[in-house]
C-alpha positions as CSV (number, residue, x, y, z in Angstrom):
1,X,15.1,-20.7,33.6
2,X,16.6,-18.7,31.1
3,X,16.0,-20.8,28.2
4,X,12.0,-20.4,29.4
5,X,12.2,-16.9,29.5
6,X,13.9,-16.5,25.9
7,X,11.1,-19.1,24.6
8,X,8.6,-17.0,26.1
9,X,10.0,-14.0,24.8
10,X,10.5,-15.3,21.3
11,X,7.0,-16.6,21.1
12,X,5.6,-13.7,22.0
13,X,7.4,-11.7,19.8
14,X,6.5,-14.1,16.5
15,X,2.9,-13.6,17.6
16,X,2.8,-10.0,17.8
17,X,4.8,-9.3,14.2
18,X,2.7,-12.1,12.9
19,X,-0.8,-10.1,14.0
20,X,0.6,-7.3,12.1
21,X,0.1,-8.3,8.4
22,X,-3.5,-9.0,9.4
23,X,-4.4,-5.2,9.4
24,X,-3.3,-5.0,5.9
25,X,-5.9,-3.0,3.6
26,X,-6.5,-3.3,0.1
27,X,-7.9,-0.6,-2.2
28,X,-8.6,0.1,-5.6
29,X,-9.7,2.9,-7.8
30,X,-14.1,3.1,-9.1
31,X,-15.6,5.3,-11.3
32,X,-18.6,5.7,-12.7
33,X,-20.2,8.3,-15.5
34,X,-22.1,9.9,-12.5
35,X,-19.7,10.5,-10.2
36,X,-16.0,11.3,-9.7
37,X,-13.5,8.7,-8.8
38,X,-13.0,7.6,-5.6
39,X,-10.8,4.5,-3.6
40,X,-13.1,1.4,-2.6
41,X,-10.9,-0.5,0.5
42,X,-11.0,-4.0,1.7
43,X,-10.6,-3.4,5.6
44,X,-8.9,-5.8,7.9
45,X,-12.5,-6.6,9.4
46,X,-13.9,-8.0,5.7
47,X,-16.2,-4.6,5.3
48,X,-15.9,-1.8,2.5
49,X,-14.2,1.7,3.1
50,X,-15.3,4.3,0.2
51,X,-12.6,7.4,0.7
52,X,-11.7,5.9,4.5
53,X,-15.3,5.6,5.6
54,X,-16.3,2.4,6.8
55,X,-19.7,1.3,5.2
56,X,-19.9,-1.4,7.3
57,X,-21.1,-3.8,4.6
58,X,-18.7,-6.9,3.8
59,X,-16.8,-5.8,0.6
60,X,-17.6,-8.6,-1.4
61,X,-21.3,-7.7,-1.8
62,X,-20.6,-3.8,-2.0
63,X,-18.1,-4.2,-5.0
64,X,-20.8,-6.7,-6.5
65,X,-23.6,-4.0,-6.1
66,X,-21.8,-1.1,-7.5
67,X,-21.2,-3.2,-10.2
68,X,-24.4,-4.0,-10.6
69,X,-25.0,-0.2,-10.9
70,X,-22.3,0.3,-13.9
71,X,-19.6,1.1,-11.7
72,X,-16.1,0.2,-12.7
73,X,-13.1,-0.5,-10.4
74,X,-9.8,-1.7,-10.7
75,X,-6.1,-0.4,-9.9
């Protein structure tokens, strides 16, 4: 029985600290000659944060269409 419990224990413990790097977050640094810098994030769910606002747009396409409008980003 306590051979189940430690199992039970362990596994839940691998599954929580495993979840954990998912909620990682990824930024870089944009500018453009119109506006000031400012810190374009991958979020955990896939979307674009520009300076910690969600846009709610998959980050992907909004990196793509800012630089389709002569913005430039990189670390």
């Amino acid at each position: 029985m306590k051979l189940v419990f430690c199992l039970v224990i362990l596994a839940g413990s691998a599954c929580l600290f495993s979840c954990k790097s998912d909620d990682s977050v990824t930024c870089t640094t944009c500018s453009a000659p119109q506006t000031l810098d400012f810190q374009l994030c991958e979020e955990s769910d896939g979307n674009a944060s520009v300076n910690g606002e969600n846009t709610g747009t998959p980050y992907n396409i909004y990196l793509q269409d800012l630089q389709a409008d002569g913005v430039t980003c990189g670390n």
